[in-house]
C-alpha positions as CSV (number, residue, x, y, z in Angstrom):
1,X,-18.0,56.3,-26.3
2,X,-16.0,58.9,-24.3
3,X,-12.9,60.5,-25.9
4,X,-10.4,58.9,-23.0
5,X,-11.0,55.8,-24.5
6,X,-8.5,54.7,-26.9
7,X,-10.1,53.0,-30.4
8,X,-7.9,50.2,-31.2
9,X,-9.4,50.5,-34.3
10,X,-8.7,54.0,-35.4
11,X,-5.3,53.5,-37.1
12,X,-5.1,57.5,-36.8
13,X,-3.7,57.8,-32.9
14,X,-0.7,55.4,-33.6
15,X,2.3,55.6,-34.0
16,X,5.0,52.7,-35.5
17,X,7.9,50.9,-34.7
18,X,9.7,48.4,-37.0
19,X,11.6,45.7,-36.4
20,X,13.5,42.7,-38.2
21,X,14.5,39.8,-35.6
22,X,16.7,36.9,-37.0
23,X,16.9,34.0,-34.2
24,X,19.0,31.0,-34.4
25,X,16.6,28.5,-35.6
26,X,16.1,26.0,-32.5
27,X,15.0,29.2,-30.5
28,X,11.8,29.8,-33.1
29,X,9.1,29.2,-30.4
30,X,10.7,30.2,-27.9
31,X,10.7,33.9,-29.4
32,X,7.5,33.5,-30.6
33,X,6.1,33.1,-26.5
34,X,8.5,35.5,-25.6
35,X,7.0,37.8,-27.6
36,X,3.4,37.5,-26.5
37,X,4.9,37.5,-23.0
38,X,6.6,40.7,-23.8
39,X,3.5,42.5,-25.3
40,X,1.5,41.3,-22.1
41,X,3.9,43.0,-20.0
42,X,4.3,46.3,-21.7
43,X,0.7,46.5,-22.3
44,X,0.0,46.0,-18.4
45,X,3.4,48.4,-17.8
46,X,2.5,51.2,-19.7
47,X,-1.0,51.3,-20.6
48,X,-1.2,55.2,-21.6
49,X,1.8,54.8,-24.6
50,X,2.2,51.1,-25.4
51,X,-1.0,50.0,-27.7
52,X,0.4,46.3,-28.3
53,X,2.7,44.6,-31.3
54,X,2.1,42.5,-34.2
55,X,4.6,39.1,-34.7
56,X,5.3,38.1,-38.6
57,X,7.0,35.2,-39.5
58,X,9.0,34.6,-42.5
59,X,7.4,32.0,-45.0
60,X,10.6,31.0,-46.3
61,X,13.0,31.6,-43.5
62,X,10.9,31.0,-40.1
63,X,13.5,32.1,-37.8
64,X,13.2,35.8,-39.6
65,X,10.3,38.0,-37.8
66,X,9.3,41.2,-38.2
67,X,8.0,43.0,-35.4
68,X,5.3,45.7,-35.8
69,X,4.8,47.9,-32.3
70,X,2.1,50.5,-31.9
71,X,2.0,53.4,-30.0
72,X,-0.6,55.5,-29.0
73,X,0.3,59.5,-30.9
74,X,0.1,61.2,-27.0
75,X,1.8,64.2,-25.8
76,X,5.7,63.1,-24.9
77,X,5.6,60.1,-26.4
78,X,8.9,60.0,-28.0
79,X,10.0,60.6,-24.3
80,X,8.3,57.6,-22.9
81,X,8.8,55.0,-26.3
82,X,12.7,56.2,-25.4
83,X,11.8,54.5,-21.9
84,X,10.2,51.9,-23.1
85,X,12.7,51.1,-25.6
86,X,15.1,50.6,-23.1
87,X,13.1,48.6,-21.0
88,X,12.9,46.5,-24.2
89,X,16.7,46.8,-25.0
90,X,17.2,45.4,-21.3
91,X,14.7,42.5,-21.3
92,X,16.1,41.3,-24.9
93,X,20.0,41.2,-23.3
94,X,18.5,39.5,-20.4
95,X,17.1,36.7,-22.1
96,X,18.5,36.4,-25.5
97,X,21.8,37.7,-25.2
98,X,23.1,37.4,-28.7
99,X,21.2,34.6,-29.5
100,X,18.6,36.7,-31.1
101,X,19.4,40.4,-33.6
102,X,17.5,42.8,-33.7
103,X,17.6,45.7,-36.6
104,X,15.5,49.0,-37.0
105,X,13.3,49.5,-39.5
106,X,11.0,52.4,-38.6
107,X,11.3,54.5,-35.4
108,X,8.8,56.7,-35.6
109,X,10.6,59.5,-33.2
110,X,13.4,59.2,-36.3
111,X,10.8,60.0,-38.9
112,X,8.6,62.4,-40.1
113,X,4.9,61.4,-40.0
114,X,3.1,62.7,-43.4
115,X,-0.1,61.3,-43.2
């Protein structure tokens, strides 16, 4: 397998974003298409940092998610997540205006990778 190709399965070459989404409860489905939507997009958008997102639900509060993105550890890629980010930033106030909240968790540009 040649070096350019990204393993999906090599936990190693990514980097994490966290974060908690509360919804107002009649939007629950909604969100969770919207999010698949959303990781289709960013996947096809930016193919080289974006490595795709994981959806929790809350099992006692299922309009709580918790949103785990990956990224792939490439030079400048705190420059591009920053991009990214506000691609994401703009699509949420599009859509969801403050019918969804969104909180921070991990940034991994804010922290210091140790392992």
């Amino acid at each position: 397998m040649s070096e350019s190709i990204k393993n999906n399965n090599d936990f190693s070459n990514l980097l994490l974003n966290v974060n908690g989404i509360f919804v107002r409860p009649y939007y629950v489905d909604d969100y969770i298409k919207f999010s698949n939507e959303l990781d289709e997009y960013l996947c096809s958008k930016y193919p080289d940092f974006y490595a795709g997102l994981q959806l929790y639900q809350s099992k006692e509060d299922k309009s709580c998610f918790t949103v785990v993105a990956a990224y792939y550890d490439v030079p400048c890629i705190c420059k591009e997540a920053k991009k990214i980010s506000e691609d994401i930033d703009e699509i949420y106030n599009d859509i969801w205006r403050n019918n969804v909240k969104r909180i921070s968790i991990l940034c991994f540009c804010e922290e210091l990778r140790i392992l």
